[in-house]
C-alpha positions in Angstrom: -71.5 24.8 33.2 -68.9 25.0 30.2 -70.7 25.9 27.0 -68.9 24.6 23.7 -69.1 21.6 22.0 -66.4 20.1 19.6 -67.7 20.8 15.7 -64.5 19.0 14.5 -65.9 16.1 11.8 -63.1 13.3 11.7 -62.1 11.3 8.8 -63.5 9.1 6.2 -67.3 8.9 5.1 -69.4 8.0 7.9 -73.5 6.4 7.6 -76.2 8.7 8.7 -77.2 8.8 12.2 -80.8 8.0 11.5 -83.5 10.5 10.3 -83.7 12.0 13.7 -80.1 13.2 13.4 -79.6 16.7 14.3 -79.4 19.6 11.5 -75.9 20.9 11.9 -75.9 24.5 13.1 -74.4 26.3 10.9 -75.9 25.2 8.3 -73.9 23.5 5.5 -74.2 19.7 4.4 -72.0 17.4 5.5 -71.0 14.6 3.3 -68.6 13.0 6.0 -72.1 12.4 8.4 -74.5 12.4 5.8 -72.9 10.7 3.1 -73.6 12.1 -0.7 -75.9 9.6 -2.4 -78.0 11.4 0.6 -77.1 14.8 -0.5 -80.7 15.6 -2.5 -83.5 14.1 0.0 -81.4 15.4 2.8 -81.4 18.8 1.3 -85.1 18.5 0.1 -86.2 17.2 3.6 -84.9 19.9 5.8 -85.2 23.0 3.7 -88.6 22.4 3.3 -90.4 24.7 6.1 -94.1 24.4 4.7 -96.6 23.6 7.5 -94.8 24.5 10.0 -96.7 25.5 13.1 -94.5 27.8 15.5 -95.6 27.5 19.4 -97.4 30.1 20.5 -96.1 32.4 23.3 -96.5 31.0 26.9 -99.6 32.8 28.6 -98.0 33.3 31.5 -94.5 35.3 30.2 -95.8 38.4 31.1 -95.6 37.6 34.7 -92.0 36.8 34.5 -89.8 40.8 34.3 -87.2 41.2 32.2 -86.5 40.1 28.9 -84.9 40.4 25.3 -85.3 44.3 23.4 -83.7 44.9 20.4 -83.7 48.6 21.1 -82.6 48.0 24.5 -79.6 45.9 23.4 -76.3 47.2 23.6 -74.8 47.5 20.2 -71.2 47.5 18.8 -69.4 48.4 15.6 -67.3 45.1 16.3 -69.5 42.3 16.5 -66.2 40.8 18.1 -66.0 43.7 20.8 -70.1 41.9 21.7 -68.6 38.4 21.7 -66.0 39.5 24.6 -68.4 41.4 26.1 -70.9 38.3 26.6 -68.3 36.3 27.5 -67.3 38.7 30.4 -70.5 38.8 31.7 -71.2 35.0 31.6 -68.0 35.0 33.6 -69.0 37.2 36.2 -72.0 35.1 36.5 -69.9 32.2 37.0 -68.0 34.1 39.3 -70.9 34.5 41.5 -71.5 30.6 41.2 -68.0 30.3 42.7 -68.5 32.8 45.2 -72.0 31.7 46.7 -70.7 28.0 47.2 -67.5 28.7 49.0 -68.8 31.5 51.0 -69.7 29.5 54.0 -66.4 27.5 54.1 -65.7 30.7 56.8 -68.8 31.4 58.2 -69.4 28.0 59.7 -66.1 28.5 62.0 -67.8 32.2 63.5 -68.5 31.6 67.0 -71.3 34.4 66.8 -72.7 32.3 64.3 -72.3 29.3 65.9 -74.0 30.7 69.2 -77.1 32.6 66.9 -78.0 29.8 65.1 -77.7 27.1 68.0 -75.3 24.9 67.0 -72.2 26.1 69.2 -70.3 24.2 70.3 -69.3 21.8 67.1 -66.8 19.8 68.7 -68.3 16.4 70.3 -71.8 17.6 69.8 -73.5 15.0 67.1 -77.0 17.0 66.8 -74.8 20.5 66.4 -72.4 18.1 63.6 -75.8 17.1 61.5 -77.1 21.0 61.7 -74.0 22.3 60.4 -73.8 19.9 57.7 -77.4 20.4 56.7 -77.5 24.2 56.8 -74.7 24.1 54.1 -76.1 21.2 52.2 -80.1 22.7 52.1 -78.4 24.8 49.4 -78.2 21.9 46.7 -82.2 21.0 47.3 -82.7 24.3 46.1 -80.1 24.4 43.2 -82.1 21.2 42.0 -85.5 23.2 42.1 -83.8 26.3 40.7 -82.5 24.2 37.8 -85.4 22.2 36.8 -87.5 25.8 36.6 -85.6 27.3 34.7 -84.5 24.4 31.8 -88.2 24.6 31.6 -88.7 28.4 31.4 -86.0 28.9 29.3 -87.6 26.9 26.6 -91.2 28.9 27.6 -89.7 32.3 28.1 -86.7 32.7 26.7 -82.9 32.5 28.5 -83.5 35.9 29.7 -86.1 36.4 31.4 -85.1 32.8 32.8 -82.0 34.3 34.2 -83.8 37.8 35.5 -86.0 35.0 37.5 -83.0 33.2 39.0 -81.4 36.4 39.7 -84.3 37.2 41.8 -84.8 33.9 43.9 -80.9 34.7 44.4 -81.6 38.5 45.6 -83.9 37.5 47.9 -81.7 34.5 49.6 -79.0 36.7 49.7 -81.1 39.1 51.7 -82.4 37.1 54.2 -79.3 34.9 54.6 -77.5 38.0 55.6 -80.1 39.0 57.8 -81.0 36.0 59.3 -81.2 34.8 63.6 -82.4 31.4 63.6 -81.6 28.3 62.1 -84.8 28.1 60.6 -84.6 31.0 59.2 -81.6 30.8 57.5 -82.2 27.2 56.1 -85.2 28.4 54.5 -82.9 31.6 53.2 -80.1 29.0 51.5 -83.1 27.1 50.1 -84.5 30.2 48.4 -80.6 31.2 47.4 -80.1 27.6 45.7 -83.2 28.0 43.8 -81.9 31.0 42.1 -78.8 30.1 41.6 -79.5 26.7 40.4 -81.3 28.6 37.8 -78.9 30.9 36.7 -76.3 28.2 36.7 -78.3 26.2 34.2 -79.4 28.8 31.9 -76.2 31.2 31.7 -74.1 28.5 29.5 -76.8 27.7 27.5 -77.1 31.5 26.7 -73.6 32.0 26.0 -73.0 28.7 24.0 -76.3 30.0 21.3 -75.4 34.0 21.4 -71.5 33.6 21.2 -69.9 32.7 18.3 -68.0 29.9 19.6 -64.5 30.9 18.5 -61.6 30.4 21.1 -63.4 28.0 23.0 -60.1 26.5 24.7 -59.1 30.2 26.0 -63.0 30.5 27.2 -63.3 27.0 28.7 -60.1 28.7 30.5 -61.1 31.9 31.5 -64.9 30.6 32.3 -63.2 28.1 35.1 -60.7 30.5 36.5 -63.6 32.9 37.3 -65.2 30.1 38.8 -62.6 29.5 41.4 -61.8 32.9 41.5 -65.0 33.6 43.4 -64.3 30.9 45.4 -61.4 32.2 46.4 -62.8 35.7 46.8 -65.5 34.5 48.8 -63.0 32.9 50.8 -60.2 36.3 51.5 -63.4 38.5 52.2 -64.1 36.4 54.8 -61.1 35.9 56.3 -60.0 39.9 56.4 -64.3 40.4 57.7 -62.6 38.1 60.7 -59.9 40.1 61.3 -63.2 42.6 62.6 -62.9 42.6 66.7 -67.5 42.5 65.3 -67.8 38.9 64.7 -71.7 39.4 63.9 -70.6 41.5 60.9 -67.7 38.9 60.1 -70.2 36.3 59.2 -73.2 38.7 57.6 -71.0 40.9 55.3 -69.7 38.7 53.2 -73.5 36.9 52.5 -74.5 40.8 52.1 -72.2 41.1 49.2 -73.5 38.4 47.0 -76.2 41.4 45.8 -73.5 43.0 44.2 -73.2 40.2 42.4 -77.0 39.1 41.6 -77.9 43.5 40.8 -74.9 43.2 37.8 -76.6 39.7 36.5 -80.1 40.5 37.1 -79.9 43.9 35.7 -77.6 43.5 33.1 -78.6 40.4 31.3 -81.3 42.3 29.5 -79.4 44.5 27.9 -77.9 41.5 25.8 -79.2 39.7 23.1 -81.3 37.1 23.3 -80.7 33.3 22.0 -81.2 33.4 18.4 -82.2 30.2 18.4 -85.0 30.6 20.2 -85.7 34.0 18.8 -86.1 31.4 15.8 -88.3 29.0 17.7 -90.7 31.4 18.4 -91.4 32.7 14.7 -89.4 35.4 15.3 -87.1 35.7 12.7 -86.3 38.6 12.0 -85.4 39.4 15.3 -83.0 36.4 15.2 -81.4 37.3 12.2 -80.5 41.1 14.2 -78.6 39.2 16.5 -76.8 37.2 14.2 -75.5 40.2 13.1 -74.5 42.0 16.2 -72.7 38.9 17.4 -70.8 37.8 13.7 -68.9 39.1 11.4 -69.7 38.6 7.7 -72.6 37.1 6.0 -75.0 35.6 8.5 -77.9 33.6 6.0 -76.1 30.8 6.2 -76.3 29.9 10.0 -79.8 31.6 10.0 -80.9 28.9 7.9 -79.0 26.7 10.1 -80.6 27.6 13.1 -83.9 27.1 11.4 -83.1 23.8 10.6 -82.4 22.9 14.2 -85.8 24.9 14.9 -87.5 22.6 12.4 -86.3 19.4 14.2 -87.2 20.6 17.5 -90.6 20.9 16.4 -91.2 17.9 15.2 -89.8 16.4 18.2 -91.0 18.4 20.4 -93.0 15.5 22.6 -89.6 14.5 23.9 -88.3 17.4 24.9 -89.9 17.1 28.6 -88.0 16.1 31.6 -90.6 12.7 32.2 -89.9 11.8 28.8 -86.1 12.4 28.8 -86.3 9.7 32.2 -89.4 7.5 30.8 -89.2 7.3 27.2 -91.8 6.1 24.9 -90.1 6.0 21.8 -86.3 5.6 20.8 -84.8 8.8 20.1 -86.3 9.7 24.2 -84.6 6.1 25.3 -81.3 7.7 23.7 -81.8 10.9 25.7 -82.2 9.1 28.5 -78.8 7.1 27.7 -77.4 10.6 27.9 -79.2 12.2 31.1 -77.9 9.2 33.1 -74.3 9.4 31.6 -74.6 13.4 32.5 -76.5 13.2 36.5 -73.6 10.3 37.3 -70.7 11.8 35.8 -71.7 15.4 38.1 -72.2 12.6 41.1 -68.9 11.2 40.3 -67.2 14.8 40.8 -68.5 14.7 43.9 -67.2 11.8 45.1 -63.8 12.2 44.1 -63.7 14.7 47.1 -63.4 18.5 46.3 -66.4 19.3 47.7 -64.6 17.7 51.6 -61.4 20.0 50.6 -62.3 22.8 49.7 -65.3 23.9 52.3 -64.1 22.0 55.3 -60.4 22.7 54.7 -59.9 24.6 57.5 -60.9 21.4 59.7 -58.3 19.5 57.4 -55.6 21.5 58.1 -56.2 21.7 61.7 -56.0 18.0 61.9 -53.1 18.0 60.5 -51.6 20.2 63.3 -52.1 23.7 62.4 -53.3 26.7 64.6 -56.3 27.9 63.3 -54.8 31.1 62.0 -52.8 29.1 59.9 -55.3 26.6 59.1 -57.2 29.6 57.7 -54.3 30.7 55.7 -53.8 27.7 54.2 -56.6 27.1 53.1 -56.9 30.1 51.4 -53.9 30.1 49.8 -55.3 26.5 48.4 -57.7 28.1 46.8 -55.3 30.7 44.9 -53.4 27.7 43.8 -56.4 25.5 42.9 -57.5 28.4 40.4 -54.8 28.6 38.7 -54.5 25.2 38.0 -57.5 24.9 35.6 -55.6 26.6 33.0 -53.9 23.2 32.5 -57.5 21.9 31.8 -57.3 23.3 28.5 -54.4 21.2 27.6 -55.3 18.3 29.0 -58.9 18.4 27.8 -57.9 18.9 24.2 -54.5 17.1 23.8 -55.5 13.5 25.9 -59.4 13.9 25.4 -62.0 13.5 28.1 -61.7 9.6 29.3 -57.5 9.8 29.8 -58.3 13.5 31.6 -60.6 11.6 33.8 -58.8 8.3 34.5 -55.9 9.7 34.7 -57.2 12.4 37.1 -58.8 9.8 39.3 -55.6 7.9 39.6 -53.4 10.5 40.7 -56.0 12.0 43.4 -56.1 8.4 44.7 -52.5 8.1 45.3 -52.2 11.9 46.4 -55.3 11.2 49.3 -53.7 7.6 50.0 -50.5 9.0 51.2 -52.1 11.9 52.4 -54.5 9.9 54.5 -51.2 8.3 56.5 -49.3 11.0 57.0 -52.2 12.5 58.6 -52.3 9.6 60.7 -49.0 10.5 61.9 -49.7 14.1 61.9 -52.6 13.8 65.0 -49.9 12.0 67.1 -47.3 13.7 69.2 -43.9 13.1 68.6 -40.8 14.9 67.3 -41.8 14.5 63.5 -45.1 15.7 64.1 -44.5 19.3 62.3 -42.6 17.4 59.0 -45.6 15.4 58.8 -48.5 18.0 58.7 -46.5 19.8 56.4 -46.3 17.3 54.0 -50.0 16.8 54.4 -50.9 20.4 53.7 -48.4 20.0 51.0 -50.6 17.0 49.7 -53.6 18.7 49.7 -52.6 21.4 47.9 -51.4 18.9 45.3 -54.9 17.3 45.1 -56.4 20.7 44.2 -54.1 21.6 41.8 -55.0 18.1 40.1 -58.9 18.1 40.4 -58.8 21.7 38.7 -56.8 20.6 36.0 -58.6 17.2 35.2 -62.1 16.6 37.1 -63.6 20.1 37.5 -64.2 21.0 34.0 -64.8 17.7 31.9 -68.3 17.1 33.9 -69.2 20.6 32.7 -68.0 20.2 29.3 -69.7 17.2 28.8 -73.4 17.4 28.7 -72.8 20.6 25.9 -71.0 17.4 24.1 -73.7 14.7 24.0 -77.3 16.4 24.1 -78.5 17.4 20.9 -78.9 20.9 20.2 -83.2 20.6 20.8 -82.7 19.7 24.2 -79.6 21.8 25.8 -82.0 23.6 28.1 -82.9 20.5 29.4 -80.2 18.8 28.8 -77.9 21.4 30.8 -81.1 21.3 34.2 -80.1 17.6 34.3 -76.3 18.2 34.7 -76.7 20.8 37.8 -79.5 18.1 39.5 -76.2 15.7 39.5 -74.2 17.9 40.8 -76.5 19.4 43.3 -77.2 15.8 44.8 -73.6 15.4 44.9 -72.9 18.6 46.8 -75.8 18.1 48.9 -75.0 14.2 50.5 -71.2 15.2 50.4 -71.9 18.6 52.3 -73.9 16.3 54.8 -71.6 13.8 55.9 -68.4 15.8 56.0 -68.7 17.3 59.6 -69.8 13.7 60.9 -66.5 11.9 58.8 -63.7 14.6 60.2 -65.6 13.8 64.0 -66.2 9.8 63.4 -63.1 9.0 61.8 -60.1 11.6 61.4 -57.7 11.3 58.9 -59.6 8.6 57.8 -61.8 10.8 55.7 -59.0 10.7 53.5 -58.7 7.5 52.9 -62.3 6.6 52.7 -62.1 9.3 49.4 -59.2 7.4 48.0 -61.7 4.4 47.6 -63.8 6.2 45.9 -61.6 7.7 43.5 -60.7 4.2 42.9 -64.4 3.3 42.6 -65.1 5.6 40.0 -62.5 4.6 37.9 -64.3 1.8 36.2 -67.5 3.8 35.5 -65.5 6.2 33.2 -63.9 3.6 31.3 -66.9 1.3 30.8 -69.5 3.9 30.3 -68.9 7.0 29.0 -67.2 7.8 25.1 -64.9 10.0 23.9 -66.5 13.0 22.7 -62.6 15.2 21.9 -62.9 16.3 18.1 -66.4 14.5 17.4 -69.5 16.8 16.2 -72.8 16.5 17.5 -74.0 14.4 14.4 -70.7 11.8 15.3 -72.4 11.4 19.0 -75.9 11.0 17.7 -74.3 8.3 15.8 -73.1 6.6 18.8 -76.6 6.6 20.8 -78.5 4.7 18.4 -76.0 2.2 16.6 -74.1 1.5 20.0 -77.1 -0.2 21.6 -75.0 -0.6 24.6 -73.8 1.3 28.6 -70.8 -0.4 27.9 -68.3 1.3 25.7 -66.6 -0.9 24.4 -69.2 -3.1 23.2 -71.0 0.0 21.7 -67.8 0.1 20.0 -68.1 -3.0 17.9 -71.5 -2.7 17.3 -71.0 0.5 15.6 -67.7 -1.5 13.5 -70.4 -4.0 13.1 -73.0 -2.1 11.1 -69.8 -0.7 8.8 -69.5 3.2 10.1 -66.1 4.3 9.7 -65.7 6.2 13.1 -66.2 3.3 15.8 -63.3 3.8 18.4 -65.8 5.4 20.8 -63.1 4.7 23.7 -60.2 7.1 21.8 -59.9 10.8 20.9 -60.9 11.2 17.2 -57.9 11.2 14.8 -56.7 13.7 12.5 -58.1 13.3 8.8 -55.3 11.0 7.3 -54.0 9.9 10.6 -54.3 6.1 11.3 -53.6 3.6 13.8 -53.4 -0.2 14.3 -55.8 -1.9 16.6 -52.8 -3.1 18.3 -52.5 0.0 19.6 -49.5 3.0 18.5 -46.3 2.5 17.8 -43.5 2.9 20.3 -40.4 4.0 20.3 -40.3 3.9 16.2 -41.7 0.2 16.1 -44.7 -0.7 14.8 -47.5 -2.4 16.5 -46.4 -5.5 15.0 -42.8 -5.6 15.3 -43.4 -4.0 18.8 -46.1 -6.9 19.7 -43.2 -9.9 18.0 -40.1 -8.0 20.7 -42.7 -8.6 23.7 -43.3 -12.1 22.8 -40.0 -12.8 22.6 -39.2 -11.4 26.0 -41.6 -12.6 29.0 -39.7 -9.4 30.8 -41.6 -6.6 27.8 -44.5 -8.8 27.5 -46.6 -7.5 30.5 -45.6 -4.0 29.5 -46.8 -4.6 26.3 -50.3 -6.1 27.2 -50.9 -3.1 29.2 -49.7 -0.6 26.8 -52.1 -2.3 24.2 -55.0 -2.4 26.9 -54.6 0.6 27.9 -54.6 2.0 24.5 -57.8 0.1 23.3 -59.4 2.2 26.2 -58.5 5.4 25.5 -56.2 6.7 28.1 -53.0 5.6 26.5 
């Protein structure tokens, strides 16, 4: 979902990727990737534009409405006045993300509901339990529809009429999910819903990563992810003042009525902004490209635009890979690298799931009333969760950039095990009467609420983040599809078994998601590389000298074939900054005076050999 990738280059000279390294965007040769003996053929090579053949336009666009006009654009004196602007309105589409999964955390509990679409009562009824959970989780089979489509159209189409054609699947679910009076019916209306806004999901930060200009990307990353919970958590308060209506049919249908609002502003208003340059650019049409180079930037724009048709020119010539079956089944090896990446990205989305959010924050209401809470309460609790768990993703932005992606994630993990561990026995306690029974539900609400806060400040964004980090520029449509099908088959099994978990085994839900924040621990140390302050070119680098899923041996591969920049499990340094592979220095020691204190003292030494392992791997 995030949108920016990291153009920091780090330090010393570093080989070429290989010929099918990826034109840098804006532009300008870089020596540090390139390397200067280079500097002539490279320049030769890719400003050299003669033969080639732009696509032309799909013969079925027309049927798709919407779409870029220059003369229908909105225009600013302040190209920076159109950078906030697109950036609000990407938020409020991520808003609406937020808002349509969380809005039946509520409605599930409506008795009217309950009774309409024949599932009432929940309690000790396992074919009611399975229709529940697969009315919520139908959604995420159409989100991974909606999201294949439209990676594919946006490529055909452009990102704008891509998103006008989410936007209308989305209209239409909304529609009939608020009108709906049979189970049937209103599975088929969360498929249709999930197709659109799988699609809108997948195109909207491709959009704003190629129009925006990509400056303040921390304070975006920020503000994209507080939106995102925000409408979770406004999906959430409408629905519990709608309950506070003695009507209990217009409880539940109101708040699905009110995602239009929501679909009209994106729908409608996403062709009154400029279209991706890049594709503009794709297309032949560069003029038209250029225009919104200079609507969206300040000062001289030729250099990007040459740039952008550098990336064009690459995409071209690669074109043959850029197709989901040859992402998956590759014939040649830049497609084997891509699919390298579109496992790394579908896993790391599957991972999010499994650490748990998905259990907390639509079924906490059944969470808290384990625990020992009224139902009233249990509603306001959870509730107020959500306030606190959007405020906590500011802290992302620190911990993204300062401790990098791996130590965000492992670190993350770790702390959400212990916080569901202790959680899980206290709840134990909490489901048995007995004068303590009250201190201990407390403390588990107390515990949940501290699990929140830390999945919104480590897990929620770096999955996101990710996939804009390691696909190459020619396949970010694509490359983006494959990050919400993850996540979607996440959602959708962990949406499934959740009422059947809180019925078969209680508080023992919790525990069963500590062992799997424990599980995924390995995978992000073994697999995935640090991507924190490493261009696109650096990470190129990586998929074809690493040779390797595991890390570390990728790692000395890359050390092996003599490229400067081969610590794939740490954040990349500073320019000038260095550091022993013994690991940093502590407490004004060097590594090896450090190392020589431990050996002398079997008490420091097993301190030491974790401090050094755990530096090797990145989240030290």
């Amino acid at each position: 979902m995030v949108s920016h990738s990291n153009e920091a280059t780090g330090p010393g000279p570093l080989r070429s990727s290989s010929e099918t390294a990826i034109p840098r965007a804006t532009g300008e040769f870089d020596e540090k990737v390139i390397g200067p003996q280079h500097r002539e053929n490279y320049t030769k090579h890719e400003d050299d534009y003669s033969g080639l053949k732009y696509p032309e336009p799909w013969k079925f666009e027309k049927f798709f409405v919407g779409g870029y006009s220059h003369k229908r654009m909105i225009k600013f004196k302040n190209p920076k006045t159109m950078y906030k602007a697109i950036n609000l309105f990407a938020g409020i589409a991520i808003m609406f993300y937020g808002y349509d999964q969380g809005v039946m955390s509520l409605v599930n509990l409506n008795p009217h509901y309950q009774t309409l679409m024949g599932i009432h009562p929940i309690e000790g009824n396992s074919r009611n339990v399975a229709a529940l959970g697969g009315i919520v989780s139908v959604y995420y089979g159409g989100t991974l529809v909606g999201a294949l489509a439209a990676g594919s159209l946006a490529d055909r189409c452009g990102r704008i009429k891509a998103v006008v054609f989410g936007a209308m699947w989305a209209f239409l679910g909304a529609i009939l999910q608020a009108s709906a009076y049979n189970i049937t019916w209103m599975c088929c209306a969360r498929v249709i819903a999930g197709v659109g806004v799988g699609a809108i999901d997948c195109v909207i930060p491709v959009w704003s990563a190629e129009v925006s200009s990509h400056q303040a990307r921390g304070a975006f990353l920020a503000i994209e992810f507080f939106m995102n919970i925000g409408g979770l958590a406004l999906a959430y308060w409408i629905e519990y003042f709608a309950f506070l209506n003695p009507n209990m049919e217009m409880a539940w249908r109101t708040p699905l009525a009110l995602q239009l609002i929501f679909v009209i502003i994106i729908g409608f208003g996403i062709n009154f902004f400029p279209e991706s340059p890049r594709w503009l650019m794709k297309m032949g049409r560069e003029e038209e490209s250029r225009n919104v180079l200079k609507a969206t930037r300040e000062g001289d724009v030729e250099k990007e635009l040459r740039g952008i048709k550098r990336v064009v020119k690459f995409e071209l010539e690669t074109s043959t890979a850029n197709h989901y079956v040859a992402m998956l089944w590759p014939k040649d090896k830049y497609a084997n690298q891509l699919r390298w990446r579109v496992v790394l990205a579908v896993w790391l989305q599957i991972m999010q799931e499994l650490v748990g959010i998905g259990v907390i924050t639509v079924y906490a209401v059944d969470l808290f009333k384990d625990a020992g809470f009224g139902e009233q309460t249990s509603k306001l609790l959870a509730g107020f969760n959500n306030i606190s768990y959007m405020f906590s993703v500011i802290f992302a932005v620190i911990t993204l950039d300062r401790y990098g992606r791996r130590a965000t994630m492992v670190w993350g993990a770790v702390a959400m095990a212990l916080i569901l561990l202790i959680a899980g026995i206290l709840d134990k306690f909490a489901q048995v009467e007995g004068p303590h029974k009250k201190q201990y539900g407390a403390a588990v609400a107390a515990f949940t609420f501290f699990y929140t806060a830390t999945f919104g400040a480590t897990w929620l964004t770096t999955p996101w983040l990710y996939p804009t980090e390691i696909f190459p520029l020619n396949v970010r449509a694509k490359g983006g599809a494959w990050s919400v099908v993850g996540w979607s088959i996440g959602n959708g099994v962990i949406t499934m078994i959740t009422p059947f978990l809180f019925q078969a085994i209680s508080y023992g839900t919790l525990l069963l998601l500590f062992g799997l924040n424990i599980f995924c621990i390995p995978f992000v140390i073994l697999m995935y590389p640090e991507t924190a302050g490493r261009s696109l070119e650096q990470m190129d680098t990586f998929f074809e000298h690493g040779g390797s899923w595991n890390v570390f041996k990728s790692s000395h591969n890359i050390r092996d074939k003599g490229i400067d920049d081969w610590r794939w499990t740490k954040k990349m340094k500073e320019d000038g900054e260095t550091e022993s592979e013994a690991g940093p220095a502590v407490g004004g020691k060097s590594p090896a005076e450090d190392e020589k204190d431990a050996m002398q003292s079997w008490k420091k030494r097993p301190a030491f050999t974790f401090r050094r392992k755990a530096s090797n791997a990145g989240i030290m």
